[in-house]
C-alpha positions as CSV (number, residue, x, y, z in Angstrom):
1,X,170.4,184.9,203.8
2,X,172.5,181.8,203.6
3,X,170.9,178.9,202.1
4,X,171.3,175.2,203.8
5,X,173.6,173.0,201.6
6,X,171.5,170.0,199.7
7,X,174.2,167.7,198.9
8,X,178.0,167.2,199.3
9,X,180.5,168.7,197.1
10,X,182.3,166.5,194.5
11,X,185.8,166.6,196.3
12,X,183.4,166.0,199.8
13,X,182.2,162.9,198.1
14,X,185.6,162.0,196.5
15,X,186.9,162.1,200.4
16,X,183.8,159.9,201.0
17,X,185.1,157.1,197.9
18,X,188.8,156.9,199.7
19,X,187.0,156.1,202.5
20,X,184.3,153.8,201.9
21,X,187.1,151.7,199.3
22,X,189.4,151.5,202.1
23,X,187.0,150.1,204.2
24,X,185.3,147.9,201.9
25,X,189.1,146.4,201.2
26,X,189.4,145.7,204.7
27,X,185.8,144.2,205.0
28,X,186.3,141.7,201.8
29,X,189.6,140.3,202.8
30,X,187.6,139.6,206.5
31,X,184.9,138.2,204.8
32,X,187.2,135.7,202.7
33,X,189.3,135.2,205.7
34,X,185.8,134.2,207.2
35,X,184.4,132.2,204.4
36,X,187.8,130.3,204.2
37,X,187.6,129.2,207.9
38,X,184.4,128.0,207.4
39,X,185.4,125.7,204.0
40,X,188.1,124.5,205.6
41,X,187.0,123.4,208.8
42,X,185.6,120.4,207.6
43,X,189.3,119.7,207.0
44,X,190.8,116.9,209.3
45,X,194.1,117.2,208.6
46,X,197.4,116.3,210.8
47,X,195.6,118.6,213.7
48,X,193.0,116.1,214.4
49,X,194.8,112.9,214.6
50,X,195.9,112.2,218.2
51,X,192.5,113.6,219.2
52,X,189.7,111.6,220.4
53,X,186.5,113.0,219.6
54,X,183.9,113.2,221.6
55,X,180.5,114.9,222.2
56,X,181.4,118.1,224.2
57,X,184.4,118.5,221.6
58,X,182.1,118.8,218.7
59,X,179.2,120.7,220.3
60,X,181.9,123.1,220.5
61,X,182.9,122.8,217.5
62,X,179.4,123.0,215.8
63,X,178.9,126.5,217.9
64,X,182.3,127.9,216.9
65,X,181.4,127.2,213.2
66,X,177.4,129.0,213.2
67,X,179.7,131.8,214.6
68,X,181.9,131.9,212.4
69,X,178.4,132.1,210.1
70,X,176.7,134.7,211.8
71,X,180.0,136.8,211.6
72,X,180.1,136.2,208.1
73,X,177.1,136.6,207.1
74,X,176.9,140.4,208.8
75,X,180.0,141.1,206.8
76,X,178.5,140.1,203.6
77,X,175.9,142.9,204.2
78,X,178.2,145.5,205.6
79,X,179.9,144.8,202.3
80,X,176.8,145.3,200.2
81,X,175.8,148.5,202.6
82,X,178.9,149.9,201.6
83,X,179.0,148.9,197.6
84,X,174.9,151.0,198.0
85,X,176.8,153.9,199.6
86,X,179.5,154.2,196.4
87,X,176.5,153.9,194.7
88,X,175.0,156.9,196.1
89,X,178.4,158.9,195.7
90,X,177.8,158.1,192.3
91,X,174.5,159.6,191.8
92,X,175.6,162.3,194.5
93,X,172.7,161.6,196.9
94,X,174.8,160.0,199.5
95,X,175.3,161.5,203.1
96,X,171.4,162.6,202.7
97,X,169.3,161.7,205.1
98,X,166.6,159.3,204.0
99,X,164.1,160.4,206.7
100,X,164.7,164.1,207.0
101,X,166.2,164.6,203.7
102,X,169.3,166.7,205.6
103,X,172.5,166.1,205.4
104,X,174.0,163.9,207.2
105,X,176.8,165.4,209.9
106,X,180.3,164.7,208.1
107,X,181.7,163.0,211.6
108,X,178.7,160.5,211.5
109,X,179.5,159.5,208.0
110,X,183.1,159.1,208.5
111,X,182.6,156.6,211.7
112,X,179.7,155.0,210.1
113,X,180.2,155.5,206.0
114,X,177.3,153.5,205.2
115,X,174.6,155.9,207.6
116,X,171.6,156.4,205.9
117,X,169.8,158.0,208.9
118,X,171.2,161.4,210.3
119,X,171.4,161.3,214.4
120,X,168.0,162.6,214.8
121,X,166.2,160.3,212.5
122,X,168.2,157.3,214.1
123,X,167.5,158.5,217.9
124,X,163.4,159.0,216.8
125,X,163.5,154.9,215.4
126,X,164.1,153.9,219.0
């Protein structure tokens, strides 16, 4: 009788580590990228000089920069979802479902790292 598998292996979670750093380097220099756009808009440089302002300009302008907000703020917590899944490496509960309390499928966890819901659990939120 073969018994399920509770957990990922130590080189399964190691793969899992690569992963999740890689993409939490990616995600950080996006979220400065983002911040610094957002610092330095307010920035009226050489750019703005021949231009007239005027109302439709800034509306625009105004919507471009909440944007620019909204973006970053979802990237600031898909960094924190990911620094909570090394966190789970480290205490080797991570790619466990936290509704079933199954592991998670290894293809769901390397498109989505952060998934703390296996498929089923996900699909039965709806």
């Amino acid at each position: 009788m073969s018994q399920e598998k509770t957990r990922y292996s130590d080189a399964e979670l190691d793969e899992f580590r690569i992963l999740i750093n890689e993409k939490l380097k990616e995600a950080q220099e996006d979220y400065d990228m983002l911040k610094n756009s957002l610092s330095n808009s307010d920035n009226h440089g050489t750019d703005d000089t021949a231009r007239t302002f005027n109302m439709m300009e800034d509306g625009s302008e105004t919507l471009s920069r909440e944007e620019v907000a909204q973006l970053s703020a979802r990237q600031e917590k898909f960094i924190q979802n990911l620094q909570s899944a090394l966190m789970r490496i480290q205490n080797k509960t991570y790619g466990i479902c936290r509704v079933t309390g199954k592991l998670i499928q290894k293809e769901r966890l390397r498109l989505v790292p952060h998934a703390t819901l296996s498929i089923d659990a996900k699909n039965a939120q709806k």
